[in-house]
PARO-789477 format. One record per atom (N, C-alpha, C): residue in one letter; x negated, y, z. Coordinates in steps of 0.1 Angstrom, whole numbers, plus 5000, padded with zeros to 4 digits. Layout:
<nuvos>
AXYZ ...
</nuvos>
This chain:
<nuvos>
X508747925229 X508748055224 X507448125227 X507248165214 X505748245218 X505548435222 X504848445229 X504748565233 X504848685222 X505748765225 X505648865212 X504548955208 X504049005197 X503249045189 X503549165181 X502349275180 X502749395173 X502749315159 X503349415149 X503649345138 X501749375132 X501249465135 X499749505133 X499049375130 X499749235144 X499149155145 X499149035140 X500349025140 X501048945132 X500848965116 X500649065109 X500548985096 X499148935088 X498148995100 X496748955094 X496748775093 X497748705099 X498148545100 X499048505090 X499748615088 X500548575083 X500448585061 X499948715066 X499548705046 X498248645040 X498548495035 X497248425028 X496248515022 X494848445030 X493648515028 X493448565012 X493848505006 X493848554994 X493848694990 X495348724995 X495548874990 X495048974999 X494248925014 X493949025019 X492649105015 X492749275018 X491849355015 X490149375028 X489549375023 X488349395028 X488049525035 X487949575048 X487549685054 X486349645060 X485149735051 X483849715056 X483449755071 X482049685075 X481549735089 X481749865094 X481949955082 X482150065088 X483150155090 X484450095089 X485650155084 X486250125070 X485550105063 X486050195048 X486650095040 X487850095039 X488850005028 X488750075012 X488350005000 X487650044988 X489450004982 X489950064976 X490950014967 X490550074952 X490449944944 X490150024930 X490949994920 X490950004908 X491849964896 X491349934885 X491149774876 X490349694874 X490849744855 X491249794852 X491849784840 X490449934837 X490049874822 X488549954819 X488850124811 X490050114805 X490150254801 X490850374817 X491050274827 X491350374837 X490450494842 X491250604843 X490250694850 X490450734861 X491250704869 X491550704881 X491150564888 X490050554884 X489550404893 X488950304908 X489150464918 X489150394931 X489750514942 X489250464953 X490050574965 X489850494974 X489150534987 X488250505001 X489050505007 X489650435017 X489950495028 X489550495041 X488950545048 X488350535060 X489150565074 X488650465078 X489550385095 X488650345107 X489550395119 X488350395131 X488350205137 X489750155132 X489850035135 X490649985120 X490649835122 X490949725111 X492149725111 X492949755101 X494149755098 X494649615092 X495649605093 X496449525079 X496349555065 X495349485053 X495549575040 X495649455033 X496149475023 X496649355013 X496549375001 X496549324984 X497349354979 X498049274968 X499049274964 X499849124953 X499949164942 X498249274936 X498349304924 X497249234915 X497749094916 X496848994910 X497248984892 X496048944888 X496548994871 X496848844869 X498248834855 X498448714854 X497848664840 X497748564840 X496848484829 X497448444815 X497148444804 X497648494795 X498848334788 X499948334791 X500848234785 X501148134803 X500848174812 X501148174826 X502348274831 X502648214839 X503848314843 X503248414855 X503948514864 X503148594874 X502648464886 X501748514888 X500848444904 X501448494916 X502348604917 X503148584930 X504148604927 X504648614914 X506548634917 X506648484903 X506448384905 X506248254899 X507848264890 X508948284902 X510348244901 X511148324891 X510148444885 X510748564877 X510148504864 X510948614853 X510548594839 X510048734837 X508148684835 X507548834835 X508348894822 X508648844812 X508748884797 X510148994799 X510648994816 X511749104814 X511149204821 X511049334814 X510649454821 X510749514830 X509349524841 X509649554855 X510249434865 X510649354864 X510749244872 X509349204879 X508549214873 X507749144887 X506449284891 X506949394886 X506049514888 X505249534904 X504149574908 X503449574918 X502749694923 X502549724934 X502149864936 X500549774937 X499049884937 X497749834939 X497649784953 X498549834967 X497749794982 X499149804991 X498549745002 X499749775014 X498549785022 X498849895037 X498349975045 X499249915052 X498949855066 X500249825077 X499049925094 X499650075100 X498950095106 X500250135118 X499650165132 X500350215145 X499450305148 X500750395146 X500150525159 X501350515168 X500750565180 X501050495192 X502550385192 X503850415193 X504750325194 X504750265176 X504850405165 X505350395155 X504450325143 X505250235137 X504350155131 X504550205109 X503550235107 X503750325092 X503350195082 X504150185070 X503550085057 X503350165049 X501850195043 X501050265032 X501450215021 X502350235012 X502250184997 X501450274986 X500450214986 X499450254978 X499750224962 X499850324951 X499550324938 X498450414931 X497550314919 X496750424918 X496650444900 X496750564898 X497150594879 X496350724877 X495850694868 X495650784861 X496250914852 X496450974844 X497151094842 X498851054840 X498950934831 X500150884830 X501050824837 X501650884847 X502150824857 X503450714857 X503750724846 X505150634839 X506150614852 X505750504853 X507250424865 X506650424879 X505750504878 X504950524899 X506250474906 X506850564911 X507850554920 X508950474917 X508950374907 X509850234908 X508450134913 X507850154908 X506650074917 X506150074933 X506750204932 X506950184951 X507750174958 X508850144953 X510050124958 X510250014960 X509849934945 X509249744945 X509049704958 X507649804961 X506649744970 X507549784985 X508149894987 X508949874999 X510149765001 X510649754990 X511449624987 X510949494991 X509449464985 X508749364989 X508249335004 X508249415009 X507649445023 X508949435033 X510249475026 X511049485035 X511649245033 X510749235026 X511449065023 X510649025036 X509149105033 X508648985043 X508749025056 X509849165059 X510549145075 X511349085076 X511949105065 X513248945070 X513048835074 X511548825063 X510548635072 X510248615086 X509648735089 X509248795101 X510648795112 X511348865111 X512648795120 X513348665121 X513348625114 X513748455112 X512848395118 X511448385120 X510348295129 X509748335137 X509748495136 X508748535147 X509248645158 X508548625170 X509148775176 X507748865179 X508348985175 X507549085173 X507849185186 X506949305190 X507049325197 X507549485194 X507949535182 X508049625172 X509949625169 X510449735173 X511549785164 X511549785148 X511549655142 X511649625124 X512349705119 X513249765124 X514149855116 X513950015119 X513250045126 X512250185126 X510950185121 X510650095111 X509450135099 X509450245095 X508450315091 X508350455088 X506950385068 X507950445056 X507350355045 X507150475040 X505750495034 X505050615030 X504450575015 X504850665006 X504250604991 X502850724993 X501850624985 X500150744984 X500650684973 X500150784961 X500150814952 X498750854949 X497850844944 X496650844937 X496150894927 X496150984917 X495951044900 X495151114899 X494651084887 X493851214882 X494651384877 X495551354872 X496651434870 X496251574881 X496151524892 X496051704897 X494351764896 X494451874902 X493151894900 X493252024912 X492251964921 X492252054933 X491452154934 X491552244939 X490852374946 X489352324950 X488452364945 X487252334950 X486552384964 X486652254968 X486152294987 X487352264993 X488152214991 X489352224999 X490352074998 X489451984988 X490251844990 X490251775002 X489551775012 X488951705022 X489751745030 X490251925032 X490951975043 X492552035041 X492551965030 X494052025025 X495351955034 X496251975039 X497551895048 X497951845036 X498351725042 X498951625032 X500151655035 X501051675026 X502651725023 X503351555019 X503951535025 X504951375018 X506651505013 X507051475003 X508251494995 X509051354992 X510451394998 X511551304992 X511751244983 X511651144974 X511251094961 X512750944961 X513750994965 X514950884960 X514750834971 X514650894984 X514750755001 X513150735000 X512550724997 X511050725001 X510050865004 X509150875010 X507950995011 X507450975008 X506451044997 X505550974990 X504951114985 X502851094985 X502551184986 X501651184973 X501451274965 X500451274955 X498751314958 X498151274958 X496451274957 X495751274951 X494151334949 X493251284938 X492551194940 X492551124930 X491651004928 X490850984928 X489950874929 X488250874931 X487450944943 X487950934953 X487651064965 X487950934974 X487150994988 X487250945001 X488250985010 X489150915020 X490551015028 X489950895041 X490051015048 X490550935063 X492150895066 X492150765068 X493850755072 X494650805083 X493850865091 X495050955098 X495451105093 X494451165083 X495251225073 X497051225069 X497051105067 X498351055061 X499351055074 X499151065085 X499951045097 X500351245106 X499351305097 X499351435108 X500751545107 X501651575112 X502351635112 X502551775105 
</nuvos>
């Protein structure tokens, strides 16, 4: 039996290098969105330490089936839909999952897309209990949808210091933002 582990710790082993996200020397995790008519095309986030960041929004190749959900039939709608990032962070005991989406003015199915992604996140605690021991209450996750658009349009002078509000959205919190802008991540944690 191996010594238990924050889950903080455990998944940087556990999710193939592949999908993991890059947090530069200096903090700053870059999430962007690769599709060319987008206008909502990135969003910074800046961090005092290295988080968990991921994401399984790999594009699939044309007459191939999806590259992470292999076992589905993309051709049925919404089956293998993906949010752009996962955020896995702790403040002090409580451990928060960032589900990151990022759109442009058309927001269509946002919030079935994050719901996916807490769905998907909640599979790989089940993995996570079956082999590993953690040193984390799994079933007191606290799952936060960011939301990202150009769609709003803020107050000039005031994006940087505005309180971030999360709203009820069908069992999830989930907060709307502008896009293309820099956020510190404890923003998203302050009371």
């Amino acid at each position: 039996m191996t010594d238990k582990k924050s889950l903080v710790e455990l998944l940087p082993d556990l999710i193939a290098e592949e999908f993991h996200l890059p947090i530069n020397t200096e903090g700053m995790l870059r999430i962007t969105e690769e599709q060319i008519q987008a206008a909502c095309r990135w969003v910074e986030i800046r961090t005092k330490q290295s988080v968990p960041s991921f994401s399984i929004d790999k594009p699939r190749k044309i007459g191939e089936g999806d590259p992470v959900f292999p076992f589905f039939n993309p051709k049925e709608a919404g089956i293998c839909s993906k949010n752009d990032a996962f955020l896995v962070c702790q403040k002090n005991q409580q451990i928060y999952v960032l589900l990151i989406e990022l759109k442009s003015k058309n927001l269509g199915k946002y919030l079935n897309q994050l719901h996916a992604a807490r769905s998907f996140f909640q599979f790989i605690i089940a993995r996570i209990r079956l082999y590993y021991q953690c040193s984390h209450n799994l079933d007191k996750i606290q799952f936060r949808g960011l939301l990202f658009s150009c769609r709003r349009s803020p107050d000039k002078g005031t994006t940087k210091h505005k309180k971030v509000e999360f709203n009820d959205r069908n069992g999830l919190l989930v907060t709307e933002q502008e896009c293309n802008q820099s956020y510190y991540l404890t923003r998203f944690f302050e009371k």
